[in-house]
C-alpha positions as CSV (number, residue, x, y, z in Angstrom):
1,X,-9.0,-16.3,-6.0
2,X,-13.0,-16.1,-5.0
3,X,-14.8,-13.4,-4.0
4,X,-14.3,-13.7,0.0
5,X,-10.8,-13.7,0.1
6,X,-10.5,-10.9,-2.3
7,X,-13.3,-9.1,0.0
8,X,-10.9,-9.9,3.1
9,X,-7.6,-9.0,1.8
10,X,-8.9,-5.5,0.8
11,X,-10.4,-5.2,4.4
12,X,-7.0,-5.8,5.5
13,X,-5.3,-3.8,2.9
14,X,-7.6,-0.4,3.6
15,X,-7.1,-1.0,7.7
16,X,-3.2,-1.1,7.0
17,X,-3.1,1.9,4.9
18,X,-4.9,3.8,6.9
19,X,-3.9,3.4,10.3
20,X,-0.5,1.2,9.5
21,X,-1.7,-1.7,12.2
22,X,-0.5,-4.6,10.4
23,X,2.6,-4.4,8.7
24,X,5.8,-2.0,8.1
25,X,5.7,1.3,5.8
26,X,8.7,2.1,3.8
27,X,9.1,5.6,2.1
28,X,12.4,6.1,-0.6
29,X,14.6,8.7,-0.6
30,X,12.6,11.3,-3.0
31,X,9.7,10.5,-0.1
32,X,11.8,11.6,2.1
33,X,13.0,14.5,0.4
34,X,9.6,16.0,0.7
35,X,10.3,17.0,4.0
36,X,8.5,16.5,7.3
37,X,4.7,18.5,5.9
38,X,5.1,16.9,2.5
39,X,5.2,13.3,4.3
40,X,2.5,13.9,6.1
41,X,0.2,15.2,3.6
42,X,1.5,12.4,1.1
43,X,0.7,9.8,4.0
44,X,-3.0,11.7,3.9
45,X,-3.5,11.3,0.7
46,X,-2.2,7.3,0.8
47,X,-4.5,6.7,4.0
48,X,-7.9,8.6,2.1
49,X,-7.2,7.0,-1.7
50,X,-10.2,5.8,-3.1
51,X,-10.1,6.1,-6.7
52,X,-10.4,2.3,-7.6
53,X,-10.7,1.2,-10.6
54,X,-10.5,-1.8,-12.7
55,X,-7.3,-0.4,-14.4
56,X,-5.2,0.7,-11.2
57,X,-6.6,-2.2,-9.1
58,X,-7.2,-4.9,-11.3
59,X,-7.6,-7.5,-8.8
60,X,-10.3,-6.1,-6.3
61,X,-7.4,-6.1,-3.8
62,X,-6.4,-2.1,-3.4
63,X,-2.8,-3.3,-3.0
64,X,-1.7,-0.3,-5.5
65,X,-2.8,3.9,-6.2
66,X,-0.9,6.7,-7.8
67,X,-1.8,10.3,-7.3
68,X,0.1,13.7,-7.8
69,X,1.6,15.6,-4.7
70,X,2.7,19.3,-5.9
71,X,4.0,18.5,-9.3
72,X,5.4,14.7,-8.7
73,X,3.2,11.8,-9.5
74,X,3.2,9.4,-6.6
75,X,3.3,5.6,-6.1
76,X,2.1,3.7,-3.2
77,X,2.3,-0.6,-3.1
78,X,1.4,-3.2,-0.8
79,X,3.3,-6.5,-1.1
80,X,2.2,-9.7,1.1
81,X,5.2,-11.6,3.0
82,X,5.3,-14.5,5.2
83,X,6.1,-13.4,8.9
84,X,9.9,-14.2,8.5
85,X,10.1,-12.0,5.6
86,X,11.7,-14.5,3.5
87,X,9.3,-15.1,0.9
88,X,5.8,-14.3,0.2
89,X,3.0,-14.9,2.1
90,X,0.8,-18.6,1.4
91,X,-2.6,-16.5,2.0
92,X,-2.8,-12.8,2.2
93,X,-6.5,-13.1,3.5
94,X,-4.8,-14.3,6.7
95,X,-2.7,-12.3,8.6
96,X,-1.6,-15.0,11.0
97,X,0.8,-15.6,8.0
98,X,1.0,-12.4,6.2
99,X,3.2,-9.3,6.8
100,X,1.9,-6.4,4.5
101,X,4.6,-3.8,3.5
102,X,3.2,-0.8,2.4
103,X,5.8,1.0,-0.1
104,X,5.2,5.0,-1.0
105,X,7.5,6.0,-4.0
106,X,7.9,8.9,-6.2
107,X,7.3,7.1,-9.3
108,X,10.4,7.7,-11.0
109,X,11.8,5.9,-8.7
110,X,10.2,2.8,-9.6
């Protein structure tokens, strides 16, 4: 992929995870069983990540970070779809034809 699409989906990416405009956000059941304060301040720390690097984010894209919350190593994921849902998206730089879905797991459930 070259450099401007790469520089574009990341845009995108770091808008959606910080403010959720974009796409649909889907916590699992350990997420949830944080409780109401522990989802927020997980959500905090998924909106302010910033610790990039070539071995969590391979791809320049920061579709992916992992962090620990009180004891629990966290996961958070963001996958490209087409608008239907049915299949992935042709061009994540566009969102004319990408949903993002933003995924925030404990990781053992992954």
């Amino acid at each position: 992929m070259d450099k401007e699409k790469t520089a574009c989906i990341r845009r995108l990416n770091d808008r959606f995870r910080r403010s959720g405009i974009g796409g649909d956000i889907f916590i699992t059941p350990g997420i949830k069983e944080l409780g109401d304060e522990g989802l927020k301040a997980v959500a905090a720390k998924v909106a302010g990540f910033d610790q990039f690097d070539h071995d969590i984010d391979p791809h320049g894209e920061h579709d992916f970070g992992a962090f620990d919350h009180e004891g629990r190593r966290i996961f958070w994921k963001i996958d490209y779809y087409a608008p239907d849902m049915m299949s992935g998206s042709e061009d994540p730089s566009d969102p004319r034809v990408t949903r993002r879905v933003l995924t925030i797991m404990l990781a053992s459930e992954y």
